[in-house]
C-alpha positions in Angstrom: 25.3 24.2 11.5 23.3 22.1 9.3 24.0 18.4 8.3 22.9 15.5 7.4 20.4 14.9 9.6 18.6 18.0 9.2 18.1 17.0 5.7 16.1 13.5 7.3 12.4 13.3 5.6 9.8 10.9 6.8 8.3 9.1 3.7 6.6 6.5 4.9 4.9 4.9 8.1 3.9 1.2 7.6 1.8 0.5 11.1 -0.5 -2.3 11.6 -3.8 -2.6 13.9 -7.1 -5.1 14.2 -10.6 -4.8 15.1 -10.4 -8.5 16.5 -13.2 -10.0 14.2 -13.7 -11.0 10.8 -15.4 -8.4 8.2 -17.3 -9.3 4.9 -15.7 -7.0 2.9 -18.3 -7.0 -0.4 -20.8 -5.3 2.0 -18.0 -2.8 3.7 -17.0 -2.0 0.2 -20.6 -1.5 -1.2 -21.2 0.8 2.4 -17.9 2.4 2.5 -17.7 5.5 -0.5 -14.6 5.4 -1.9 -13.7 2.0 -0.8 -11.6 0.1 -3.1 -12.1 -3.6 -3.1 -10.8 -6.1 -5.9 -10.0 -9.2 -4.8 -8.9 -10.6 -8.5 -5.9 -8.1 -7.4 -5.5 -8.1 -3.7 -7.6 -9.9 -1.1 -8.1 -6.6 1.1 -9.8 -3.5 0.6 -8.4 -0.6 0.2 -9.7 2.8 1.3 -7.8 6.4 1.0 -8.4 9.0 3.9 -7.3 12.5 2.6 -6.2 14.8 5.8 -3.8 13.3 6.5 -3.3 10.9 3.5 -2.8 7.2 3.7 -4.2 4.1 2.9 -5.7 1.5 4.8 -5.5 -1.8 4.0 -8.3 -3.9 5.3 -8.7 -7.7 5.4 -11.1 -10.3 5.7 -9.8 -11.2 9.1 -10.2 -7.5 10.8 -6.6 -7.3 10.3 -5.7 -3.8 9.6 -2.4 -1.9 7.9 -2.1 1.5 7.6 0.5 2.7 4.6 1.6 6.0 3.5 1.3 8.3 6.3 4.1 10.7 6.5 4.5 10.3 10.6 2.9 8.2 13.5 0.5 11.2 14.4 -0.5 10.6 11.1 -1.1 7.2 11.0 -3.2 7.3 13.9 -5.8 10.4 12.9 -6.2 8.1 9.6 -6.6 4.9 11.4 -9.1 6.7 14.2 -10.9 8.0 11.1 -11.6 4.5 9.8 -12.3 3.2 13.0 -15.3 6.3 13.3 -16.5 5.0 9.5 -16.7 1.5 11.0 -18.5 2.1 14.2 -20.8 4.6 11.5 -21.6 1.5 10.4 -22.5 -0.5 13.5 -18.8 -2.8 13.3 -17.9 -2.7 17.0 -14.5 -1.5 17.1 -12.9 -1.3 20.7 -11.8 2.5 22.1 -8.1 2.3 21.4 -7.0 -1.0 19.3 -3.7 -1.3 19.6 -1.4 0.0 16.4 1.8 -1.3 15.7 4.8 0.8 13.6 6.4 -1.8 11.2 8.4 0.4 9.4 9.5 4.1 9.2 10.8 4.5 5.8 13.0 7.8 5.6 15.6 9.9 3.5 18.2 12.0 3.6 21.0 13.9 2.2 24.8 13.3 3.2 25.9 16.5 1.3 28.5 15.2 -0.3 28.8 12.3 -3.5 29.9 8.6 -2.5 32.1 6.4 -4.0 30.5 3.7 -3.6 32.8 0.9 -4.7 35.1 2.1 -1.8 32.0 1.9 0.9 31.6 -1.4 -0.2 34.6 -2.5 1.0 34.9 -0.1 3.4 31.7 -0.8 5.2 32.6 -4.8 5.3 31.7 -6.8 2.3 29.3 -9.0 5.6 26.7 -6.0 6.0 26.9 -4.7 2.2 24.7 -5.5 -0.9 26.2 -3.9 -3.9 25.6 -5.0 -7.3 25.1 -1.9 -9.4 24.0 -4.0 -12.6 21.0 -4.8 -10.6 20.5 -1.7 -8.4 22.1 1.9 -8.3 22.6 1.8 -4.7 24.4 0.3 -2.0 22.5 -1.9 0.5 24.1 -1.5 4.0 22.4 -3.3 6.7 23.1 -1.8 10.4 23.0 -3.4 13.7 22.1 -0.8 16.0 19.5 0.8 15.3 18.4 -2.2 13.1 17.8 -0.6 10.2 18.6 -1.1 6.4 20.0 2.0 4.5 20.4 2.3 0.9 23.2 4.6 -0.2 23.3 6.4 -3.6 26.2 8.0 -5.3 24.7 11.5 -5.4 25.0 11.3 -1.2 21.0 10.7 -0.8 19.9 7.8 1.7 17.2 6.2 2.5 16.5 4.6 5.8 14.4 1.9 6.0 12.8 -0.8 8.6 13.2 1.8 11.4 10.3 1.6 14.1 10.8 4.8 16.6 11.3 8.2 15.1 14.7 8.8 16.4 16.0 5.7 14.4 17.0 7.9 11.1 18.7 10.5 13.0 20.9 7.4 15.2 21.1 5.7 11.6 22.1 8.8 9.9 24.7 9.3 12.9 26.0 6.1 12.4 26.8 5.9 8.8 28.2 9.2 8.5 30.5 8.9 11.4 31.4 5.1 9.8 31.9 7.2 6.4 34.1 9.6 7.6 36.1 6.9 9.8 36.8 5.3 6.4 38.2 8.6 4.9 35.3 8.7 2.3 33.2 11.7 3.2 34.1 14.6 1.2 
């Protein structure tokens, strides 16, 4: 039987690393092809891998975030890619720097539309944002797993601030069995 959590999509990784020393990033941008670097715009640089796609953000202070990568396997063949372009470039960078998920961003599809004035009161007016002048969806915060999802009327989700894998499929669990508790599902 399918549901709802079959339907769960990663979108996003957000994971952070460091190399441990500061960089001069005019000269890695000028030695790095494809490097972006505008610090009118953003102080870090910015530099695109394509298989797998992500960005890296990179910053003065050897500070490192790796955005866009559709899973944590992901995140680290980009990041081990731009560790290999740095050490190309004689910038020690240790074996296997640590790399920290920040946020797993994913979506979903309950199957069925919400009424979404009713979850808001339904869900407890303590965990809910809902202010559909300002946004189309509702902003439900959970405890466990400590996530954030937004809920749209059309039954789509999006789960967001998750750090394991597993926490869209315990988030997805949890609102649906919350959903149908309240009568609303369906």
């Amino acid at each position: 039987m399918n549901g709802p959590v079959d339907t769960i999509e990663i979108q996003n990784v957000v994971a952070s690393t460091g190399i441990g020393q500061e960089l001069d990033l005019e000269a890695l941008a000028a030695d790095l092809p494809g490097a972006d670097f505008n610090p009118d715009n953003f102080p870090g640089l910015v530099y695109r891998t394509q298989d797998p796609k992500a960005a890296a953000l990179i910053f003065r202070s050897g500070k490192i975030v790796c955005t866009g990568a559709k899973s944590i396997d992901d995140v680290h063949e980009a990041l081990d890619i731009i560790f290999e372009k740095l050490r190309g470039l004689s910038i020690p960078v240790e074996d296997d720097p640590e790399v920290t998920v920040q946020n797993i961003v994913s979506s979903a599809d309950l199957g069925h539309t919400l009424n979404l004035n009713a979850l808001a009161i339904g869900l407890g007016l303590e965990d809910v944002e809902y202010e559909p002048e300002q946004f189309p969806g509702l902003v439900y915060r959970m405890d466990d797993p400590d996530v954030v999802i937004l809920l749209f009327g059309s039954g789509k989700i999006v789960i967001t601030g998750g750090k394991r894998t597993d926490d869209a499929t315990h988030a997805v669990e949890g609102i649906v069995e919350r959903i149908e508790g309240l009568g609303l599902l369906g």
